[in-house]
N, C-alpha and C positions, 0 to 999 in steps of 0.2 A: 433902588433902580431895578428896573425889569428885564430880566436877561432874554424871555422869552417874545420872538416875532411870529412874526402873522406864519413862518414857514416849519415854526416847531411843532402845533398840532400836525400837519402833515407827516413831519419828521416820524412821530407817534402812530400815526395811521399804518404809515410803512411800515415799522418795526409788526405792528400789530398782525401784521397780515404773512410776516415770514414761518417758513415751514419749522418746526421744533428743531432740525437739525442747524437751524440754522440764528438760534438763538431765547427764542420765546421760554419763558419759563414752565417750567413743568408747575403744575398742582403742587401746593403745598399740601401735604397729610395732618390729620390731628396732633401727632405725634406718634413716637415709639411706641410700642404696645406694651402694656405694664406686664404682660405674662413672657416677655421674649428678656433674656439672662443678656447682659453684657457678653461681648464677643469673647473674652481674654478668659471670663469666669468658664464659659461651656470650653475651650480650645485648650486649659489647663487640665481638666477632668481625663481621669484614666481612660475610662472607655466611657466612645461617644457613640448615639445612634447616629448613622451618616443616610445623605439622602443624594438621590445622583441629581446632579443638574447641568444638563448636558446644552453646550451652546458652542456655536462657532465665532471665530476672529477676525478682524479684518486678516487678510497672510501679508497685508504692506506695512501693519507694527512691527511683525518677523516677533513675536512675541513668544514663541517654541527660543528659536535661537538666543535670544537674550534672557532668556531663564536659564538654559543650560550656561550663559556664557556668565551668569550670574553666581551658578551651582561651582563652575569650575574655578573661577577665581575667588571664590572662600569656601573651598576644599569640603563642600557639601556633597556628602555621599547620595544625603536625601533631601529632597527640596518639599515640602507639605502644600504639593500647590493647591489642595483642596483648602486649606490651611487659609494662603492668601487671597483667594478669592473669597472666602467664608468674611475674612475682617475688609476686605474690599467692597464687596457686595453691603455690608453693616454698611461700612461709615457710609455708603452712598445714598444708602434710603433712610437711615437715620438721619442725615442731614435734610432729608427732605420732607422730612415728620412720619416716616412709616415705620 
């Protein structure tokens, strides 16, 4: 049986035409780069060359405040946010082939 009516190409058309924020898939990539190390392998290693990458946050995650409030309830002197952002940024383009 056919689930699809004469108003599901439409349905399609619209998705098709929404802005990225608002659902459309990004590019998939060829995949990971074979010369780029697993995130865990480089963030274990004594010393790392580090690179700045500087961006700003929405301020309505409040995402400064829920890291400190993260730090203080497991007694974290030091929070490695270069750290979380390094395997955050990974899994996110890696999922998406880059």
């Amino acid at each position: 049986m056919r689930t699809d009516g004469p108003g599901a190409h439409q349905e399609q058309d619209t998705r098709s035409q929404e802005a990225p924020s608002e659902g459309t898939p990004y590019a998939h990539g060829p995949g990971r780069p074979k010369d780029v190390p697993e995130v865990s392998v480089v963030l274990n290693q004594r010393i790392i060359a580090r690179e700045s990458l500087d961006s700003s946050v929405p301020a309505a995650l409040k995402l400064k405040k829920r890291i400190k409030r993260f730090a203080l309830d497991n007694e974290l002197d030091h929070l490695p946010i270069g750290d979380i952002v390094s395997v955050a940024l990974d899994e996110w383009l890696s999922a998406r082939g880059f």
